[in-house]
C-alpha positions in Angstrom: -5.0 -25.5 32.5 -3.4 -22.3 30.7 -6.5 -20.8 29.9 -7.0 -20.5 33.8 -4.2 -18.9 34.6 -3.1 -17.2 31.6 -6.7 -15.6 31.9 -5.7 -14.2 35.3 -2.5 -12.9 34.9 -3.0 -11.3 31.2 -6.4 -10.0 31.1 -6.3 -9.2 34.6 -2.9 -7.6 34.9 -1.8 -6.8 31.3 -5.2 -5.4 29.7 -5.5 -3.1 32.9 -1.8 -2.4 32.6 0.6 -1.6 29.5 2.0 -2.5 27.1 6.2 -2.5 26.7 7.7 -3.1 29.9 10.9 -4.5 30.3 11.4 -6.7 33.2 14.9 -5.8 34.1 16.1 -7.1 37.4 16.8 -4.4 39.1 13.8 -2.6 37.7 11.6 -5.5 38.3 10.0 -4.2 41.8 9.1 -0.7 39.7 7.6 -2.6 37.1 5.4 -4.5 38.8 3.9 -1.4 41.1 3.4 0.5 37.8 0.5 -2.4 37.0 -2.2 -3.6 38.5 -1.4 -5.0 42.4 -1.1 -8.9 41.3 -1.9 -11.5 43.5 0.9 -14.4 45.0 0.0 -16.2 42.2 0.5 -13.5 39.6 3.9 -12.9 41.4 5.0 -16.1 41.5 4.1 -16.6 37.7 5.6 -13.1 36.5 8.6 -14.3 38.2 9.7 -16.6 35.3 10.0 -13.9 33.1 12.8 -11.3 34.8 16.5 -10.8 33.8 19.2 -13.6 34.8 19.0 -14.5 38.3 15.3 -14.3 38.5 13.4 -17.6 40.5 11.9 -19.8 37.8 9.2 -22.1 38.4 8.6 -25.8 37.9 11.9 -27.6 36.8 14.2 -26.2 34.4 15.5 -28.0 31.6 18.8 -27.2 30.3 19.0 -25.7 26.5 20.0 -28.2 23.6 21.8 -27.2 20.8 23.3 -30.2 19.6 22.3 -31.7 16.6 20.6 -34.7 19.0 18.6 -31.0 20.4 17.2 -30.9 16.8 16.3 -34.8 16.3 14.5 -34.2 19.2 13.2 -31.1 18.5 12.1 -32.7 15.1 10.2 -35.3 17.0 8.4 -33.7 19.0 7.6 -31.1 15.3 6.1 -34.4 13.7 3.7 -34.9 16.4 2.4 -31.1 17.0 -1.2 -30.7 15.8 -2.0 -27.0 17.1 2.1 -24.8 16.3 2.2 -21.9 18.3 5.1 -19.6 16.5 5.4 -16.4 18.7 8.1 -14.1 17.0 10.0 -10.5 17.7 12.1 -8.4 16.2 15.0 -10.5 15.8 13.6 -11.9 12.6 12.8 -8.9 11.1 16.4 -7.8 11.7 17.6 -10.9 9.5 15.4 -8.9 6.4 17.8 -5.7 7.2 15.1 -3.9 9.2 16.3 -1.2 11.8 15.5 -2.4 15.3 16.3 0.9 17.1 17.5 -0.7 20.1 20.6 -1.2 21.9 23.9 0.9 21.0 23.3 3.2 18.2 19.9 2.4 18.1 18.8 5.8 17.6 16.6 8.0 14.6 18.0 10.9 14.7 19.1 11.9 18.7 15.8 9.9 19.9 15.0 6.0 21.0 12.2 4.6 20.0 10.9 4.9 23.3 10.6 8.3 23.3 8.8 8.8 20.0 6.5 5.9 19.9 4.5 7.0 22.7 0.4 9.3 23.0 2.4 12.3 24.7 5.4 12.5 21.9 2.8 12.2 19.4 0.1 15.0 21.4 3.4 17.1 21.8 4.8 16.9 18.4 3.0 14.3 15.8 5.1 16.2 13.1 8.2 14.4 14.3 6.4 11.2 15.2 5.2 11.0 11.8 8.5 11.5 10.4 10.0 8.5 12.4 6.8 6.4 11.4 7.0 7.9 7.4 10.8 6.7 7.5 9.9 3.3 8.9 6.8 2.8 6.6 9.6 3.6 3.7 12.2 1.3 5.0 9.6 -1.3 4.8 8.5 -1.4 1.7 11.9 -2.4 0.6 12.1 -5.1 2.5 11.7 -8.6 1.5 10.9 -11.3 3.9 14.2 -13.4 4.9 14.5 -17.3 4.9 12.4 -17.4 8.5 9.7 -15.8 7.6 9.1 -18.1 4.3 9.9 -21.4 6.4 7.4 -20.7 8.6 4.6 -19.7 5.7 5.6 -22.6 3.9 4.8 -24.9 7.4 1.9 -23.8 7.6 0.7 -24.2 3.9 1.9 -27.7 4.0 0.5 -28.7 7.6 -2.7 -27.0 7.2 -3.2 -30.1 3.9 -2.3 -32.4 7.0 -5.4 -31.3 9.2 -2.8 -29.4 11.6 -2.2 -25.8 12.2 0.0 -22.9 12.8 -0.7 -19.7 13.7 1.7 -16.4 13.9 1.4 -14.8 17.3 4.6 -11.5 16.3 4.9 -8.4 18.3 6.5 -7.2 14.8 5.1 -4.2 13.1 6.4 -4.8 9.4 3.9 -7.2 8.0 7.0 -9.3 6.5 4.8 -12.1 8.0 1.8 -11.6 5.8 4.2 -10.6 2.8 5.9 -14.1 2.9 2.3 -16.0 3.0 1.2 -16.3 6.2 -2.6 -16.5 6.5 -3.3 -16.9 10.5 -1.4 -14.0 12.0 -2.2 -11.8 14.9 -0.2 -9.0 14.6 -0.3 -7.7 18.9 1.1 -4.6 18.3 -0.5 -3.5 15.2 0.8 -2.8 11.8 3.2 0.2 10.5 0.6 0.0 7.4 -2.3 0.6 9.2 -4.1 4.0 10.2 -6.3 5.0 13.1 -7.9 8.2 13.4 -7.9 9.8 16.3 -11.4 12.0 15.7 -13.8 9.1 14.6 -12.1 5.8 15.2 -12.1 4.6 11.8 -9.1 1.9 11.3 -7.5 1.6 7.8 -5.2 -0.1 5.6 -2.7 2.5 3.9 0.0 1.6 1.9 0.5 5.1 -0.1 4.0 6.2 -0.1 4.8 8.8 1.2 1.3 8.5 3.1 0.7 12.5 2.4 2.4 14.9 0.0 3.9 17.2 3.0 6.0 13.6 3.8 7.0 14.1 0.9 11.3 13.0 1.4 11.1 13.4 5.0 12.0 11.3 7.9 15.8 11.5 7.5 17.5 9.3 10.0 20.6 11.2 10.2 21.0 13.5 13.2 21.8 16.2 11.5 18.7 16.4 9.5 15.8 19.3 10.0 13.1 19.2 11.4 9.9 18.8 9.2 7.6 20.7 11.4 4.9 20.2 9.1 1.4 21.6 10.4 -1.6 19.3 11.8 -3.3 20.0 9.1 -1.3 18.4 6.4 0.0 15.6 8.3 -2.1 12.4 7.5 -5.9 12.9 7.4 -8.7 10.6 8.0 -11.1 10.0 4.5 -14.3 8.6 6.2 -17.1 11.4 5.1 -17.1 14.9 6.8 -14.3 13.5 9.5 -11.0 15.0 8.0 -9.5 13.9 12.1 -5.4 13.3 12.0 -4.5 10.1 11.7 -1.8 8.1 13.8 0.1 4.9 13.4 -2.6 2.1 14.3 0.3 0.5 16.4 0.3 -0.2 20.0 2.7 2.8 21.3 4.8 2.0 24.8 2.2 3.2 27.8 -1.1 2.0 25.7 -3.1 -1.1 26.3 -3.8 -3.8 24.0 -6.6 -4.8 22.5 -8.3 -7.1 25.1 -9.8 -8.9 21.9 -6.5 -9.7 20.4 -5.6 -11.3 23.8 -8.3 -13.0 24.2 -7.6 -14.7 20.5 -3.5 -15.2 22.0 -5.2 -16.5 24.5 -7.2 -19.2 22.9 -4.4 -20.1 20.5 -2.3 -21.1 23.4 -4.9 -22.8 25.0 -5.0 -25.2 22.5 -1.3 -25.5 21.6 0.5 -28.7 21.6 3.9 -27.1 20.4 5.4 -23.5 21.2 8.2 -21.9 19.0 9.2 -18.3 20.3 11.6 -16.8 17.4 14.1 -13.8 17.4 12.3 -12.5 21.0 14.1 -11.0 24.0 12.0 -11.9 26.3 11.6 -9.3 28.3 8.9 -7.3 26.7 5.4 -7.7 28.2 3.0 -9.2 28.1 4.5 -11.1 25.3 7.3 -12.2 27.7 5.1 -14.0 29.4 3.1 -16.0 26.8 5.5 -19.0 26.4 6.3 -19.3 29.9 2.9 -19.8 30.5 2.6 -22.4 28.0 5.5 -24.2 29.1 4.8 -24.1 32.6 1.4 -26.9 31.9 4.1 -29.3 30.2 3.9 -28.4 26.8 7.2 -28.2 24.5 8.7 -25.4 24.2 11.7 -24.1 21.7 13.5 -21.1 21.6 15.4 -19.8 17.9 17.7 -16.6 19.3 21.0 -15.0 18.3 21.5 -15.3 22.4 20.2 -16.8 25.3 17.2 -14.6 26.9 16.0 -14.8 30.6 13.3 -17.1 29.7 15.7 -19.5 27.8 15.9 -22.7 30.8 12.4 -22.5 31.1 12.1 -23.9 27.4 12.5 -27.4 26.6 14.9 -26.6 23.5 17.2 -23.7 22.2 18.7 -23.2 19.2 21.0 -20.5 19.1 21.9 -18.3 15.6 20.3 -16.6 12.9 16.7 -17.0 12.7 17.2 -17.7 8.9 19.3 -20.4 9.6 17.9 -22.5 12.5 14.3 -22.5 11.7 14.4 -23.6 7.8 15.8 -27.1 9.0 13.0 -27.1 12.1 10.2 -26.1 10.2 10.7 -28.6 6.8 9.3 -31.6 5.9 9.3 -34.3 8.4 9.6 -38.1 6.9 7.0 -39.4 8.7 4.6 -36.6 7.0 1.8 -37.7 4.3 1.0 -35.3 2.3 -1.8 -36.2 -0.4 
């Protein structure tokens, strides 16, 4: 069973370990020392889920993208009871939603990776804030694309069936919920949440700007100056008598996740008859693991991308293009569905 082994490897490995890492080939050895010391198993199941050339277990199945792929696909869509929709950035960038990775992926002269991390933000949470004030404002423009409605709209219309979906995204936007999506965990947290660092206390905030002294800050442009606004105007926590800072309640690169939302992942694929990992490089853990897992005990697993990822022939299906173009066709009505 999943739960077995998914147990092992993610609560044991990734709830001790961290969250972010990128399993690049030749980086792969480094990562792996930098977590807990897994066992043969562990290794030989983290192995599926490296850069090209890496071993993969179990027998590979080529990709499909014909239009036979998606009669297939569709088939196998009609039978599902229990839809497992994991999904990364690659949808959000469909919505027009700045990824800041790759070439030019920058906010000002940083990557992401250096801002969205406990030491930038200890070090400087004025500029930290900026980024995260910039992103919270990009946001709130944003409208949720094609993808993100076909897969609201399948689960309003199989949840009438008796059959579920649920949302498992690594994305922080909350385009998701903003397109209609009821059962969504959310593994990195959300840009429009709060947690203080004094007392705890985790909020919803959608003010903009979330404090006066944010006020038309956050310029991406590199030649923008810095804010350098003092702690004590940054964002401040409202529970009585606390006034702490706040921070982005969003899983930074180096932190854990919330062993309670694994354990919900967890249980979600458990249970999963079908698995549909959506704009996702694949190389982030411990999400990069999640649908390897599930397809390694036989169940069906189809991959929407703009590319092939390392994880791609371990999946039963992939569909290659624009989110907001494969998945409206996967996700819609089937023929054989009653709906009453």
């Amino acid at each position: 069973m999943l739960m077995s082994l998914f147990q092992f490897t993610v609560r044991r490995s990734v709830s001790r370990g961290f969250c972010g890492f990128k399993a690049a080939a030749s980086k792969a050895r480094e990562i792996r020392s930098g977590m807990a010391r897994p066992s043969s198993k562990l290794r030989r199941a983290s192995s599926i889920c490296n850069h090209s050339g890496a071993k993969v277990l179990g027998n590979s199945r080529s990709p499909v993208c014909s239009s036979s792929g998606m009669a297939d696909f569709r088939e196998v869509f009609a039978k599902a009871k229990h839809i497992a929709i994991i999904t990364g950035a690659g949808v959000s960038a469909e919505s027009g939603v700045p990824t800041f990775r790759g070439a030019g992926g920058l906010w000002r002269k940083w990557q992401a990776q250096e801002l969205a991390t406990p030491e930038a933000f200890a070090r400087n949470p004025s500029r930290v804030w900026e980024f995260y004030h910039y992103r919270r404002e990009v946001m709130l423009s944003k409208q949720p694309n094609p993808a993100h409605v076909a897969i609201a709209e399948c689960e309003r219309r199989l949840s009438k069936q008796g059959r579920s979906v649920v949302v498992i995204t690594q994305n922080i936007d909350e385009l998701h919920r903003k397109a209609g999506t009821k059962h969504l965990i959310e593994i990195h947290g959300s840009l429009f949440k709060t947690r203080c660092t004094n007392c705890g206390n985790i909020a919803a905030n959608y003010k903009s700007p979330i404090c006066p002294a944010l006020a038309g800050k956050g310029a991406p442009d590199p030649d923008t100056e810095e804010a350098t606004i003092p702690v004590e105007d940054l964002p401040q926590c409202e529970e009585d008598g606390c006034n702490g800072l706040l921070r982005p309640h969003v899983v930074w690169f180096g932190e854990a996740l919330d062993p309670n939302v694994l354990t919900e992942v967890e249980k979600e694929l458990d249970i999963c008859d079908l698995c549909l990992v959506v704009g996702t490089s694949s190389v982030v853990y411990p999400a990069a693991m999640f649908a390897p897992q599930v397809s390694a005990r036989g169940v069906p697993v189809a991959e929407f991308n703009m590319e092939t990822t390392p994880a791609t022939n371990r999946f039963r299906f992939h569909f290659q293009g624009p989110c907001g173009t494969t998945l409206p066709p996967a996700l819609a009505r089937h023929h054989t569905e009653i709906i009453s």
